[in-house]
N, C-alpha and C positions, 0 to 999 in steps of 0.2 A: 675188583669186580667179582667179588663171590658170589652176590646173586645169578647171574649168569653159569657160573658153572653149578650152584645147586640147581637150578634149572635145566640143565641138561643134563644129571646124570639122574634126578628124579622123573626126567621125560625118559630119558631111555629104560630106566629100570619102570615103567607101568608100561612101555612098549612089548620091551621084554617080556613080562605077566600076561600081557596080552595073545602073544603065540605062543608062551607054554600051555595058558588054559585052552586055547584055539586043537592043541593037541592032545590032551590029555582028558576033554571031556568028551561025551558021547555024542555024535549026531543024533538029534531029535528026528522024529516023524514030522514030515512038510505039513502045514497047517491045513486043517481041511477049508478047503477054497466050494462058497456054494454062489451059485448067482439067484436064489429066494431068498424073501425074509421072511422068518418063521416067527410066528409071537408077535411081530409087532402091528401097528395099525397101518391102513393105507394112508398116505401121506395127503392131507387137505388141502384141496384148491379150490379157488373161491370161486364163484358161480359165475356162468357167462356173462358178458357184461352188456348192464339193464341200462339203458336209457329213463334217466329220472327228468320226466316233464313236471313244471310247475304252473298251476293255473295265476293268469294274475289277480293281485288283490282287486276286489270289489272298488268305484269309486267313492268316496265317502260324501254323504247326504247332509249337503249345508243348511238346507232349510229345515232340520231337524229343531226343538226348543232348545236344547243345551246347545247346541253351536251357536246358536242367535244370540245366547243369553251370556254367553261367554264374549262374546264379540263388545271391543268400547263404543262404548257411546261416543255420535259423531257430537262434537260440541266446537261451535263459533270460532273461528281463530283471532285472536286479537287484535288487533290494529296496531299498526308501529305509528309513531309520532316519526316525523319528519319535519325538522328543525332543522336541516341542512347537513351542515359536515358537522362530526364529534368534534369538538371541543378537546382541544391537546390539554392535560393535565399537567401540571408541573409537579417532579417528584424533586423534593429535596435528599440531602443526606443525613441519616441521623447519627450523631453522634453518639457512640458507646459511652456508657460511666464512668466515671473517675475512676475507679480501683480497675478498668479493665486498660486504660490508655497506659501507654508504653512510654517512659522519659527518657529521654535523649539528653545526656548531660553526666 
């Protein structure tokens, strides 16, 4: 387990460095503490808030030419013939080609 103990004798040697320098460097001057900000801008907030009304769309004018001209033309509906019930179809099966059938043998 030598990781472990190079990890603790490199933890304690920068603990170490730590309260020598703690000791041996100078106390600083405490930071000057302001409660203004100088230089910079006031801070932007956005405007009180507007109530956005929307009018409603106008109704659209059918009897306009291009709406008329656009519209299909009404045309006849056919007649269905009525000859009773369909007629059932008979579906056979068709047979694939020779080169596709499958021999069993």
């Amino acid at each position: 387990m030598p990781i472990f103990t190079y990890v603790v004798v490199v933890g304690s040697a920068l603990i170490a460095l730590l309260f020598v320098m703690g000791a041996t460097l100078e106390k600083a001057a405490p930071p000057i503490v302001t409660s203004e900000r100088q230089g910079l801008p006031k801070p932007w907030h956005p405007d009180p808030i507007q109530v956005l009304t929307a009018e409603p769309a106008p109704s659209p004018n059918m009897t306009s030419d291009a709406v008329l001209a656009a519209q299909p033309k009404a045309a006849p509906a056919p007649v269905a013939k009525s000859d009773g019930a369909p007629k059932k179809k008979h579906v056979t099966r068709r047979q694939p080609p020779d080169e596709y059938r499958q021999s069993y043998g």
